[in-house]
Residue, then its C-alpha position, 0 to 999 in steps of 0.5 A: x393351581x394345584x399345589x404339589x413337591x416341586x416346579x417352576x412358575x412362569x417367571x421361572x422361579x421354582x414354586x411349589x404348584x403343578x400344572x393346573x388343567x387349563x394349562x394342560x389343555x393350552x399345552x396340548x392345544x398348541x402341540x397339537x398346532x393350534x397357534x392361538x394356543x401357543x401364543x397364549x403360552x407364549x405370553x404367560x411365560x414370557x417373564x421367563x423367556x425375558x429373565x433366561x436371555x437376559x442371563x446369558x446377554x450381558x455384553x452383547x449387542x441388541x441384534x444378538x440378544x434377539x437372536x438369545x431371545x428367538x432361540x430361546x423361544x424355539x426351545x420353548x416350542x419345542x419344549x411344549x412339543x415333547x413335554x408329557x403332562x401324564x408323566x408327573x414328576x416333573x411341572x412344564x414351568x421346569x421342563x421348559x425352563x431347563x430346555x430354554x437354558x440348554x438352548x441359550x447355553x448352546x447359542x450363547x456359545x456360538x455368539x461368542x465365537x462369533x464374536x472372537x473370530x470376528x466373522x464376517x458373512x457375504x453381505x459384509x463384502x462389498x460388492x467390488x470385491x466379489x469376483x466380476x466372473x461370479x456376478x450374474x451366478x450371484x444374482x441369480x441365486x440371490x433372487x431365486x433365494x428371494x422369490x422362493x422366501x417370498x412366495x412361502x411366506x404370509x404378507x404379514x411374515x414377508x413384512x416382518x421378515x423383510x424389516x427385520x432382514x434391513x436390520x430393525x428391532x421386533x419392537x421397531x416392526x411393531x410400531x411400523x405395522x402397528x401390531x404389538x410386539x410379540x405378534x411380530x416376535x411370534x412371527x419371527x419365530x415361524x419365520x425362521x422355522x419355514x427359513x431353515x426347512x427352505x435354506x435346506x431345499x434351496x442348498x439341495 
């Protein structure tokens, strides 16, 4: 790497080096949409991602410190999206380190309001106590909702989705579908992104 004033490496410590051309070259790969690209990056600043969750997840539960984690990698995402390699004042490694913190700031915050309210989503009521009148209204949606998932995602995605949905870990799925574990947390990672475009033409 070539040495310069200031950034932050990929554990997210700040060193003193700039990005050197082959991260350049991945950065503007995968902001290009070149996946290969991005899961390259994703593993080379995976200590960083792991040590910005892990400052905000103390007294959470594993659910939710994945969902720390899945926002924090969509702060990395769209971290390699904006940032300007030619602008040179500041290194990615910073750049996105300080867009993981606002992002995990904002999430952290919504988690504990959660958490003080205790909120309590659709599918922790029992089905006895929804209104027999709303019954087939209900299950309708719901398995349009299902089908409109199903057929907008790959066969690896509905797997990962569908595990993660019945409540297992990414690290749960990995060992179930035999793939490494951030394979499956890649995924996640799409899938939320195709789920939040779909909910939104679902809601229409």
């Amino acid at each position: 790497m070539i040495k310069n004033k200031s950034g932050a490496g990929a554990d997210g410590k700040n060193e003193a080096y700039s990005d050197d051309a082959s991260e350049i070259s991945l950065i503007l790969s995968a902001a290009g949409g070149d996946e290969s690209a991005f899961n390259e990056l994703t593993v080379r600043y995976t200590p960083l991602l792991k040590s910005s969750v892990a400052s905000f997840s103390s007294g959470f539960s594993e659910q939710d410190t994945e969902e720390l984690y899945q926002e924090a990698l969509l702060a990395f995402h769209r971290a390699v999206i904006k940032f300007d390699p030619l602008y040179g004042k500041i290194t990615f490694g910073l750049y996105a380190k300080v867009c993981i913190a606002n992002a995990l700031k904002s999430e952290f915050k919504r988690l504990s309001k959660e958490a003080s309210e205790h909120v309590i989503s659709l599918d922790d009521i029992p089905p006895s106590e929804i209104p027999a009148e709303e019954d087939d209204d209900i299950e309708a949606r719901t398995a349009e909702l299902r089908e409109l998932i199903r057929s907008n995602l790959s066969e690896y995605e509905n797997t990962v989705f569908w595990s993660y949905y019945s409540g297992l870990s990414a690290s749960e799925i990995a060992k179930q579908v035999g793939k490494d574990p951030k394979s499956v947390e890649n995924a996640i990672f799409r899938i939320r992104k195709k789920l939040k475009s779909l909910l939104k033409y679902f809601h229409n």
